[in-house]
C-alpha positions in Angstrom: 11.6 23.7 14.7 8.9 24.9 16.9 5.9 25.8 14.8 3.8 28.9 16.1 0.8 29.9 15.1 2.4 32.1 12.4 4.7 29.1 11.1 1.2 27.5 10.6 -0.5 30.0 8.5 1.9 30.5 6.7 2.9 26.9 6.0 -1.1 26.5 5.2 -0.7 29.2 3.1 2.2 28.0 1.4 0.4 24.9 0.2 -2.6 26.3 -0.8 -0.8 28.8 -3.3 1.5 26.2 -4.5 -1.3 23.3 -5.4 -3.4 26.5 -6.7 -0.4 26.5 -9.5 0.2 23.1 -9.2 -3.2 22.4 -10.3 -3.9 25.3 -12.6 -0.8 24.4 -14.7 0.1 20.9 -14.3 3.8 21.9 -12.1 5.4 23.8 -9.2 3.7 22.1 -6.1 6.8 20.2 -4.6 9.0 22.3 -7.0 8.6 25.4 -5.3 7.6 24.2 -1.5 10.6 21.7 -1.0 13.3 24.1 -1.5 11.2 26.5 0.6 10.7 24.4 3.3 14.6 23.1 3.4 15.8 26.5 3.7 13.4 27.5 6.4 15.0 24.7 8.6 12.8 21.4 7.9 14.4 18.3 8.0 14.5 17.1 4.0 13.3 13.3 5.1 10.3 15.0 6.7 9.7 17.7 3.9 10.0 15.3 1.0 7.6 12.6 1.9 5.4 15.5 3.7 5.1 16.9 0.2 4.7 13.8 -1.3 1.2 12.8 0.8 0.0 16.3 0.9 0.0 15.9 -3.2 -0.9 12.8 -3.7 -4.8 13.7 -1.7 -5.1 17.4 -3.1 -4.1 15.6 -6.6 -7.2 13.1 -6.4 -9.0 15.8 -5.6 -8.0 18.3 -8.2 -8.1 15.0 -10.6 -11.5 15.1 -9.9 -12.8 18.5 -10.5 -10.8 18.2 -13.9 -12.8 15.6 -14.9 -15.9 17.6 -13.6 -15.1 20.4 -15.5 -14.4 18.6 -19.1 -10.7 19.7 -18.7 -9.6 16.0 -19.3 -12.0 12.5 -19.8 -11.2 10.0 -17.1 -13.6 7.2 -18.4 -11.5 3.5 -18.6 -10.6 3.4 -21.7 -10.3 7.4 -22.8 -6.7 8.9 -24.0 -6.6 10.4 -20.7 -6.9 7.5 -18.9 -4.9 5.3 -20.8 -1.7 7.8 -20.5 -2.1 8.4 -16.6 -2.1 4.2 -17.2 1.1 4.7 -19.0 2.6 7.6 -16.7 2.3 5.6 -13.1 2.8 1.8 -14.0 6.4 2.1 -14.8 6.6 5.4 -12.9 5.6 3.4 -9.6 8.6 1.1 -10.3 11.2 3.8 -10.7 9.6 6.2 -7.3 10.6 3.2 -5.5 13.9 3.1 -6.4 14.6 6.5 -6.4 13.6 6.9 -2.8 16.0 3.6 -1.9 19.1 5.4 -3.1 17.8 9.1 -2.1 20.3 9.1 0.5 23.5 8.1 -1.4 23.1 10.2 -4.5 24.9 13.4 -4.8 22.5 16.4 -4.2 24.5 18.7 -6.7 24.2 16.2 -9.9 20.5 15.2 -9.3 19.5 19.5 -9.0 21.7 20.0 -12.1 20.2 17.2 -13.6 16.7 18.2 -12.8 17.3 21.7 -13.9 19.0 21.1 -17.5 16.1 18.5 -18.3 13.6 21.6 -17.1 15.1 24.2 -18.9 15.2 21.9 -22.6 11.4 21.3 -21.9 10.6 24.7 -21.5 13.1 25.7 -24.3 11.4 23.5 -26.9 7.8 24.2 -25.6 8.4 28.1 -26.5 10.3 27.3 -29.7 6.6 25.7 -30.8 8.4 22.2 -31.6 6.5 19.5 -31.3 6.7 15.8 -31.6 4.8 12.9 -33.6 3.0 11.3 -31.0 4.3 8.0 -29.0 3.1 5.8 -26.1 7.2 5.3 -25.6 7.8 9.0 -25.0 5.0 9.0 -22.7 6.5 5.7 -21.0 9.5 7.9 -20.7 8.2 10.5 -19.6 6.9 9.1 -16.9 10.3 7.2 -15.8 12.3 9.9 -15.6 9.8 12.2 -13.8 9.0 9.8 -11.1 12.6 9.4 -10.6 12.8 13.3 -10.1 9.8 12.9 -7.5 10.9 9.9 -5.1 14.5 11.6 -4.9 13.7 15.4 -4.4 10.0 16.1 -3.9 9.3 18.2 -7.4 10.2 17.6 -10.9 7.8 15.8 -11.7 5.0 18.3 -13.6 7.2 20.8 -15.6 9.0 17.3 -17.5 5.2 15.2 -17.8 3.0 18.8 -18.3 5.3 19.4 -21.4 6.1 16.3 -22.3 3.0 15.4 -23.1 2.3 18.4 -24.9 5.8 18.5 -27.3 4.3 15.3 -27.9 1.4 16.8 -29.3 -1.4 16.2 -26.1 -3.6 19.4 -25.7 -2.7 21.8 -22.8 -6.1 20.9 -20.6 -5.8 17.3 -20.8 -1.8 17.3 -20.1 -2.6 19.3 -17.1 -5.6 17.0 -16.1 -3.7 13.9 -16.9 -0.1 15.0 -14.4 -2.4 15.9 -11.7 -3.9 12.6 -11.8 -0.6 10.4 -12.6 1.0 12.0 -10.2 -1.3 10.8 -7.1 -0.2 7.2 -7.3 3.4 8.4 -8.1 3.3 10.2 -4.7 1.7 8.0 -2.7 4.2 5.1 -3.7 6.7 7.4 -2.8 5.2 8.7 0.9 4.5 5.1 1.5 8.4 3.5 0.6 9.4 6.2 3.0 6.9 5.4 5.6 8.7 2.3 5.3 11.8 3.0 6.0 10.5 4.7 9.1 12.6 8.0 8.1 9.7 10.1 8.9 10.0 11.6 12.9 7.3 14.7 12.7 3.6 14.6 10.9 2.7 17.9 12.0 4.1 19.4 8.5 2.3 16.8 6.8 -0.8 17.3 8.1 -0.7 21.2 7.6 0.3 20.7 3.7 -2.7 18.5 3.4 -4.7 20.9 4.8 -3.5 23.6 2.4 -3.4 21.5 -0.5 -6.4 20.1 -0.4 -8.3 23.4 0.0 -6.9 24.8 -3.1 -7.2 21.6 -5.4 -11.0 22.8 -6.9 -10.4 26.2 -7.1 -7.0 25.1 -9.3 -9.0 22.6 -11.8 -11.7 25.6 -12.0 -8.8 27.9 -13.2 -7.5 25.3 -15.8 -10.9 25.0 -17.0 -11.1 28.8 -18.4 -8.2 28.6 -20.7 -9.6 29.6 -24.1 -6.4 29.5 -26.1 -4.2 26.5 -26.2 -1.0 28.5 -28.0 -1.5 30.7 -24.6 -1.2 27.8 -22.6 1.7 26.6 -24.3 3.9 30.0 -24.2 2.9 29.8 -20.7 3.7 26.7 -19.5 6.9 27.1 -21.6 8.0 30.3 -19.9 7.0 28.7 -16.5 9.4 25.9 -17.0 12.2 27.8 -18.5 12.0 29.9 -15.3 12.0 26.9 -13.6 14.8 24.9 -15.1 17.1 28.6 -14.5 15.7 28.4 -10.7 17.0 25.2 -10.4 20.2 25.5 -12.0 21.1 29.2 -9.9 20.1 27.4 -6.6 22.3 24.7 -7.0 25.4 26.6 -8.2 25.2 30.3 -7.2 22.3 30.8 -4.5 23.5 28.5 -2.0 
């Protein structure tokens, strides 16, 4: 695809709203921008690990403003920190693998997959249900979301984001604690495809970056004036529903 001037603002653009969400909320970065970049003509092994570097540097940065604005508590041994601990070191393990079969796996079941797990979160977020807390749903957690990641790019935030908070985490450290879980997540995942040398264009990588990164403060400063954690929840909750629905009608109706 030749990228003019107006491909680039808009891709710029593009990443800058999306991480504004992304890190506002704890989700929608790669959710939204890789099926958005597929169907504007981008080749998937050079949209998938383009979104994974592009997130894994505006998430450090948004990480850091979280921390700078009290929405989460990154010190060593803090809750925070321990569940981001908890969230990439088997999460690491199962990006990895993911990205090995990426190419065999059938597209259909994985989006289906992706979408039914998004639409239950969301589903039980709104429904106020909530969980006694656990280190193994947290472990969880982050397995099955790093899956999502290393094989399609998103589905990572909507399942950690509520996950953690079904399992009883507050909204502003849930949000604090994907953005920051997910940085090592991607970055495993960007560098087991730089590996496997599938990657033949940078150019959109460096423009997500770009767009990402700018937008990564200005997200955490958003999270940060959230006065009412009920809000949050019927918001995240609707937000994944619509989400999981998304998913679902892409895959089987909006082809």
């Amino acid at each position: 695809m030749e990228l003019t001037l107006a491909i680039i603002f808009a891709l710029i653009l593009g990443a800058f709203i999306c991480e504004l969400i992304d890190s506002s909320l704890g989700m929608m970065y790669g959710t939204i921008l890789s099926p958005v970049l597929l169907i504007a003509g981008f080749d998937p092994l050079v949209v998938v690990p383009s979104i994974l570097l592009s997130q894994g540097i505006s998430g450090f940065i948004a990480a850091l403003f979280h921390h700078r604005f009290r929405n989460v508590t990154f010190q060593l041994k803090s809750d925070d920190s321990k569940t981001v601990y908890v969230i990439t070191g088997l999460g690491i393990i199962a990006t990895i693998i993911s990205v090995l079969i990426a190419v065999s796996i059938p597209k259909m079941l994985l989006k289906s997959y992706i979408g039914i797990l998004v639409l239950t979160m969301g589903i039980i977020l709104l429904l106020k249900s909530r969980f006694s807390f656990s280190w193994k749903r947290i472990m969880l957690i982050g397995i099955i979301s790093s899956f999502n990641k290393g094989l399609s790019g998103g589905g990572f935030g909507p399942i950690v984001t509520s996950g953690q908070m079904i399992s009883g985490r507050k909204g502003k450290s849930s949000i604090g604690s994907t953005t920051l879980a997910e940085v090592p997540i991607c970055l495993t995942g960007f560098l087991a495809y730089l590996a496997t040398k599938a990657i033949s264009d940078w150019h959109l990588a460096l423009f997500l970056v770009l767009g990402a990164s700018t937008a990564a403060p200005f997200g955490a400063f958003l999270t940060s004036k959230f006065k009412s954690d009920k809000k949050l929840k019927v918001i995240l909750g609707a937000l994944t529903v619509l989400l999981g629905i998304w998913t679902l009608a892409k895959t089987w109706w909006l082809k």
